[in-house]
KOLVONU-712831 format. One line per 10 residues: their letters; for each residue x, y, z of N, C-alpha, C. Coordinates in steps of 0.001 Angstrom, whole numbers, plus 500000, padded with zeros to 6 digits. Example, Ala and Ser with C-alpha at 12.3 -4.5 7.8 and 13.67 -1.06 7.14 Angstrom:
<rs>
as> 513190,494310,507800,512300,495500,507800,513200,496700,507800; 512850,497750,507080,513670,498940,507140,512900,500030,507870 .
</rs>
This chain:
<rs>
xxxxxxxxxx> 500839,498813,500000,500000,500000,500000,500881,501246,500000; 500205,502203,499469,501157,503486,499596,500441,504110,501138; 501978,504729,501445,501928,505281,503003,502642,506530,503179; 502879,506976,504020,503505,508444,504045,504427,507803,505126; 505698,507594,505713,506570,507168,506039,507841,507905,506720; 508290,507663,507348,510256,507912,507662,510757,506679,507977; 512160,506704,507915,513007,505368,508553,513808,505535,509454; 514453,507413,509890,514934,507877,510972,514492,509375,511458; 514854,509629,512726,514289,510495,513131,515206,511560,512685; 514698,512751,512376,515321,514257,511997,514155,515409,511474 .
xxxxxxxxxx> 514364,516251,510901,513228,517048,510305,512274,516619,509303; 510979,516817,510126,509575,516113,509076,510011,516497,507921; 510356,518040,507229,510688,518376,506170,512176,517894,505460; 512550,516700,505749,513800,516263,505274,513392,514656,505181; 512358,513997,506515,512690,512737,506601,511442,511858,505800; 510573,512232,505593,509247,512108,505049,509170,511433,503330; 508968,510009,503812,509134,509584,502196,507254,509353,501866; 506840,508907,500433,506013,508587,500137,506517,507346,499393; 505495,506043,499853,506462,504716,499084,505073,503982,499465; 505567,502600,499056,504855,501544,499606,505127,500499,500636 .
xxxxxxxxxx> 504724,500291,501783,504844,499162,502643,503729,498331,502482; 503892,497043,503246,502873,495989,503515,501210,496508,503848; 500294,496138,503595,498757,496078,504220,499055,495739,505279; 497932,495841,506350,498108,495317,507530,497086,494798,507703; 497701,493278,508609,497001,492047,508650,496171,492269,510017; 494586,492195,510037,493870,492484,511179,493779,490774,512094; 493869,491262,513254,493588,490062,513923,492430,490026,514436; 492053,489062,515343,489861,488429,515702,489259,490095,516229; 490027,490993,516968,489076,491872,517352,489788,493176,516941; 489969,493100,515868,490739,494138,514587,489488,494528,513740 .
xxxxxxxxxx> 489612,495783,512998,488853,496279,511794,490168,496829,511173; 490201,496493,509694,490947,497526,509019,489765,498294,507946; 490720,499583,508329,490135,500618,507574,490820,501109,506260; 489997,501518,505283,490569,502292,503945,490746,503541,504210; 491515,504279,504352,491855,505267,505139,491355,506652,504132; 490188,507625,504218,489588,508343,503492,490116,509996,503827; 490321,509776,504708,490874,511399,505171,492104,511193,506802; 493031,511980,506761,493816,511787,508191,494126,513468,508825; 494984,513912,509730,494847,514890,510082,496073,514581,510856; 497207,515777,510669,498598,516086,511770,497979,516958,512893 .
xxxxxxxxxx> 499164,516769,513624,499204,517133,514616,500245,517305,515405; 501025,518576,516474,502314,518665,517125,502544,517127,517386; 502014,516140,517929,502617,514687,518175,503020,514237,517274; 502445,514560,515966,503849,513655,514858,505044,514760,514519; 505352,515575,514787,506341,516482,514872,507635,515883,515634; 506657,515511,517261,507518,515266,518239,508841,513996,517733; 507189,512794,517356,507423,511625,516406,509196,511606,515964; 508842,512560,514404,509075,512341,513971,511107,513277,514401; 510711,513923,515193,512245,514477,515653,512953,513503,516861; 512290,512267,516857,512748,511688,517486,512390,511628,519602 .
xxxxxxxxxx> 511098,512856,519946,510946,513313,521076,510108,512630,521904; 509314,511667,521169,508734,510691,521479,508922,509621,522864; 508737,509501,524303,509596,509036,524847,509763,507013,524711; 509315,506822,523894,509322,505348,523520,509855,505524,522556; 510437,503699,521898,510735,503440,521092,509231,503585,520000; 509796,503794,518508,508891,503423,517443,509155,502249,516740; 508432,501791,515787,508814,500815,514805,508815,501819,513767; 510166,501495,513171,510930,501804,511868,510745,500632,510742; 510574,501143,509771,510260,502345,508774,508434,502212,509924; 508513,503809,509875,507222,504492,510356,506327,505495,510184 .
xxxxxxxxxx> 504773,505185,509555,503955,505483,509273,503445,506471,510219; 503160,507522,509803,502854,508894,511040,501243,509140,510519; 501006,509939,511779,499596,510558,511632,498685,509514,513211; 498062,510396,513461,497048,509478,514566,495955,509016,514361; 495367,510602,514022,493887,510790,513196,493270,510679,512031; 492412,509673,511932,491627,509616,510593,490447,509333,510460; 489609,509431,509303,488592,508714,509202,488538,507840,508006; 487536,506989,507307,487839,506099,506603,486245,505149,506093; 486739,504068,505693,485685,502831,505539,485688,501930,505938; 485158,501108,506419,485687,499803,506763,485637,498796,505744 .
xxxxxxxxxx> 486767,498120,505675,487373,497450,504459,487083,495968,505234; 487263,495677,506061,487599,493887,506852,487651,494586,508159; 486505,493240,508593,486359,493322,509980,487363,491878,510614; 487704,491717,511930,488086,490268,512430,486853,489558,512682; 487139,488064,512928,486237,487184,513358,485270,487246,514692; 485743,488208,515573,485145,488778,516867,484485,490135,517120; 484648,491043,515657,484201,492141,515797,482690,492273,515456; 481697,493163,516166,480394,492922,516299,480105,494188,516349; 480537,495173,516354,480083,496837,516263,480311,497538,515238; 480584,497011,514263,480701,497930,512734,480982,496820,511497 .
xxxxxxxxxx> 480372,497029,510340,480569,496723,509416,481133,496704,508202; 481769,495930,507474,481900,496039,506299,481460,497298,505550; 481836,498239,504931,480982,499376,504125,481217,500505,504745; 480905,500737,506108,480662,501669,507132,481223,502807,506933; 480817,503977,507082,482011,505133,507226,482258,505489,508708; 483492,505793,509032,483893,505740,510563,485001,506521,511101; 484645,506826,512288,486354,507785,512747,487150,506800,513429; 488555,507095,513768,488999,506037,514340,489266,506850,515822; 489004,506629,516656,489419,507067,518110,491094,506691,518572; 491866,507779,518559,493487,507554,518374,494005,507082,519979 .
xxxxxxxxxx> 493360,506823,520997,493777,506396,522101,493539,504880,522276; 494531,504102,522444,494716,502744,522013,495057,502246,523492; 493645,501459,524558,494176,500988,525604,494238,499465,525471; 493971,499240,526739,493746,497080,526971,492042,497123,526950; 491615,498185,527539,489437,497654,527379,489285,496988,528464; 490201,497005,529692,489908,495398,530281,490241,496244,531485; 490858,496906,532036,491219,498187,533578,490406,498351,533873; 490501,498710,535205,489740,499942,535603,489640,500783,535157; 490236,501428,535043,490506,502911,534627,489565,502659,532660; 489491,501756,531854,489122,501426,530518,487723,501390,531185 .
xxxxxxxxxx> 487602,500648,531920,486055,500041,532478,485030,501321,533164; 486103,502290,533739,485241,503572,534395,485109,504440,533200; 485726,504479,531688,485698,505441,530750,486822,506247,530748; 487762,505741,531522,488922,506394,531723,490194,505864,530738; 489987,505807,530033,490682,505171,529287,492196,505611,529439; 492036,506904,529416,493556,507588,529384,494463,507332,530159; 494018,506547,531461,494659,506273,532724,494808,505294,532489; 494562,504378,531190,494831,502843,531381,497026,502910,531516; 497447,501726,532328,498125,501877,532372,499367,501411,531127; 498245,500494,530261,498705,500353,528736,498543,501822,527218 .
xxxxxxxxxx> 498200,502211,528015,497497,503350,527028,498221,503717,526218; 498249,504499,524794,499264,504967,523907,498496,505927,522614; 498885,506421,522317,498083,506842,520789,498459,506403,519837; 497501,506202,519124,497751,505346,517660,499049,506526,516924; 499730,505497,516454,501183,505687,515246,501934,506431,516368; 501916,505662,517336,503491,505991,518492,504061,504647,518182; 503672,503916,519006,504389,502433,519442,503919,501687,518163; 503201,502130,517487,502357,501469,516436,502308,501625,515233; 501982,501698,513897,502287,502592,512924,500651,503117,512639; 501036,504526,511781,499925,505682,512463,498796,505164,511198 .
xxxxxxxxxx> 498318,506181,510633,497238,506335,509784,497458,506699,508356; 498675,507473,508267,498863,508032,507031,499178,506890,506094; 498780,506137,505319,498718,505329,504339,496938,504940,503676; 496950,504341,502799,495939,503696,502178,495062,503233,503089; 495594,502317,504193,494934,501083,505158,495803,501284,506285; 494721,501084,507357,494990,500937,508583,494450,499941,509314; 495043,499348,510398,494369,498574,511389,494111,498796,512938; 492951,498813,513597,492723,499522,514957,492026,498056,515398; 491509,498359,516821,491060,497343,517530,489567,498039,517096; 488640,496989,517196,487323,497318,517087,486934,498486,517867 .
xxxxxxxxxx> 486744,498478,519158,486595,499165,520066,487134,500626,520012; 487737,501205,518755,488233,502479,518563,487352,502835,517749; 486660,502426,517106,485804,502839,515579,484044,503522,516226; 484000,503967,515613,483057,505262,515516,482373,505278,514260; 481248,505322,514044,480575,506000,512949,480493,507086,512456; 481060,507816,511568,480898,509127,510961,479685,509365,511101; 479102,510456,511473,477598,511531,511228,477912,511465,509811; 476718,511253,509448,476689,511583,507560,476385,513293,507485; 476689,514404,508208,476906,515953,507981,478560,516032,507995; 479219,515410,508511,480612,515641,508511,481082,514724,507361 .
xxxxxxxxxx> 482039,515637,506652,483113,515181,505655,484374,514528,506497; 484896,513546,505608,486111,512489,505896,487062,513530,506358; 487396,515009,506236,488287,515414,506652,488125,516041,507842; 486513,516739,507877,486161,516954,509405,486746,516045,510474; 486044,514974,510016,486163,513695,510714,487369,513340,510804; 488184,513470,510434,489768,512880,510793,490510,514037,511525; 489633,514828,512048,490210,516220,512976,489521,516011,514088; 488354,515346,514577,487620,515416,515673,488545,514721,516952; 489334,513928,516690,490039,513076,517992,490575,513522,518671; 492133,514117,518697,492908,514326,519394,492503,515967,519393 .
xxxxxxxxxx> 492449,516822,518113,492086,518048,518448,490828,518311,518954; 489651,517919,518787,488533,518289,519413,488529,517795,521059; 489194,516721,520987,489046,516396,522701,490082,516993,523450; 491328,517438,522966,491976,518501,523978,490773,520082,523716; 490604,520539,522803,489828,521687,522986,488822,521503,524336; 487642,520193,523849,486761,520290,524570,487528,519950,526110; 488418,519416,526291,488489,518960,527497,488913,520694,528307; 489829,521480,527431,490716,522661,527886,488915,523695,528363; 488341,524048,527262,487263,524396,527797,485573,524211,528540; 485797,522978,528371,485010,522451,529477,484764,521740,530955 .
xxxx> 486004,520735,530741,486464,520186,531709,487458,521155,532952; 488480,521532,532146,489093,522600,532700,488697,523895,533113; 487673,524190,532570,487085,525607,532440,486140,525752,534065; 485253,524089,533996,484620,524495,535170,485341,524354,536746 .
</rs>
């Protein structure tokens, strides 16, 4: 598939190839998505200068946020279909914590955002755990929609959560 890529860390504007890597193979409680719209953000900056405090997997696919179709579901997935249009929710826990189980996801102590430890969105196809996928509102466009995750939930959290 074609992907948007680096193989080492230095300036996005130096390290940034466009090529092809592998599809990615979904496992039982996997959806892969056809990836219809994605959206940057300062975290692939960090990414990609190397600021990241984990390791990545190299050669690495950047971006967090997207929205898409669903292309293949796994053998265990039961909340979205084949066809579907969908956002992908970029916070990637276990589902199984406390902290997952109260809605807290962020506190899981596995927690990560998609295309850190993982490879991101920017390509053709992606693969997420079921449990990240979302249905697009049919008023929002694929590119709306691949902006709502990480930027709309720090906004809303900065002025609502924080605010009161």
């Amino acid at each position: 598939m074609k992907a948007i890529y680096f193989e080492e860390h230095g300036s996005f504007n130096q390290i940034l190839k466009l090529g092809k890597l592998p599809k990615p193979k979904i496992e039982k409680h996997e959806v892969l998505i056809k990836v219809k719209a994605f959206s940057l953000n300062h975290l692939d900056i960090w990414i990609m200068e190397g600021k990241y405090p984990f390791p990545i997997p190299m050669p690495h696919i950047i971006a967090s946020d997207a929205s898409g179709i669903v292309e293949e579901i796994g053998e265990c997935v039961d909340n979205v279909n084949v066809g579907e249009e969908v956002i992908i929710f970029s916070g990637i826990s276990c589902g199984k914590c406390e902290a997952c189980i109260s809605g807290k996801d962020n506190l899981c102590p596995e927690y990560f955002p998609l295309g850190t430890k993982n490879q991101g969105v920017a390509g053709e196809y992606v693969k997420v755990p079921a449990r990240n996928i979302f249905k697009k509102p049919k008023n929002l466009s694929f590119e709306e929609a691949s902006a709502i995750c990480i930027t709309y939930t720090t906004m809303w959290h900065s002025l609502i959560t924080k605010a009161q």
